[in-house]
C-alpha positions in Angstrom: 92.4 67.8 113.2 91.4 71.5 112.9 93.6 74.1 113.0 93.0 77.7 112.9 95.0 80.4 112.9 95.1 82.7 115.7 96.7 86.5 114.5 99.4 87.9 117.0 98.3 91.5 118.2 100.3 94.0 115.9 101.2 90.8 112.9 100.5 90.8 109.3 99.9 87.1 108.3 101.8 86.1 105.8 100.2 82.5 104.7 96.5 81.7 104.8 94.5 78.8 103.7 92.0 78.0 101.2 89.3 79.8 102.6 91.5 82.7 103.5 92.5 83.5 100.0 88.9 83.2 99.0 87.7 85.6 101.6 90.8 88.2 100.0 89.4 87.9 96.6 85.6 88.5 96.1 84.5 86.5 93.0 86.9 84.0 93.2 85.6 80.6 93.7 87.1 77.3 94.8 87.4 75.7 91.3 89.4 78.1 89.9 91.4 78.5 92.9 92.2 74.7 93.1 93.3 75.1 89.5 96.0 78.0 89.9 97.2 76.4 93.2 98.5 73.1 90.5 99.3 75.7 88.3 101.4 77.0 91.3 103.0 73.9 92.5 104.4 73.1 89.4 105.7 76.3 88.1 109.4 76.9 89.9 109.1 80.7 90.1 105.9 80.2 92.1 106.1 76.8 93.7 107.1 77.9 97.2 104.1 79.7 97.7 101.8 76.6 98.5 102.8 74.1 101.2 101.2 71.0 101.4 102.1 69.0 104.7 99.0 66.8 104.4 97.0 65.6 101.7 94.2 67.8 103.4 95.9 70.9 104.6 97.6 73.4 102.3 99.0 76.9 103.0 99.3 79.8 100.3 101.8 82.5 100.7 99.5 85.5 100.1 102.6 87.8 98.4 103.4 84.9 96.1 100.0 84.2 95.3 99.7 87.9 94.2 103.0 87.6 92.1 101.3 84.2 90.5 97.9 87.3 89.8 100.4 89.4 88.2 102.0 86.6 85.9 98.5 85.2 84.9 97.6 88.7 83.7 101.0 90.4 82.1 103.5 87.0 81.7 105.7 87.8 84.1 106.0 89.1 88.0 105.0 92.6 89.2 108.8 94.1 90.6 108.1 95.1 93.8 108.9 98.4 95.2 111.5 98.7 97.7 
């Protein structure tokens, strides 16, 4: 099964998979980003941000998975502006 996302005229996609996040990130590469999606997962403050439904399809949240950025780099989430 292949699925690919198809953007509604005038949306801002919230989720995205692997390759997504990789394409928003230059210099990242796949082993790293396999790491901080674990790291993710089992860390409650940043756990809903990846969905797995199958064992070979995951989703990232691309706001949390900038949060989890901020965290790695400071220790603790950016506060967002509202």
């Amino acid at each position: 099964m292949k699925i690919n996302y198809v953007p509604v005229a005038g949306s801002i996609a919230e989720w995205g998979n692997k390759e997504a996040v990789l394409k928003r990130y230059e210099g990242l590469n796949i082993y790293t980003l396999n790491r901080w999606l674990a790291e993710m997962r089992n860390n409650k403050q940043f756990g809903r941000g990846v969905i797995n439904p199958t064992h070979k399809l995951v989703w990232i949240n691309f706001e949390v998975f900038e949060e989890f950025l901020y965290w790695k780099q400071h220790g603790y989430a950016r506060i967002k502006d509202k």
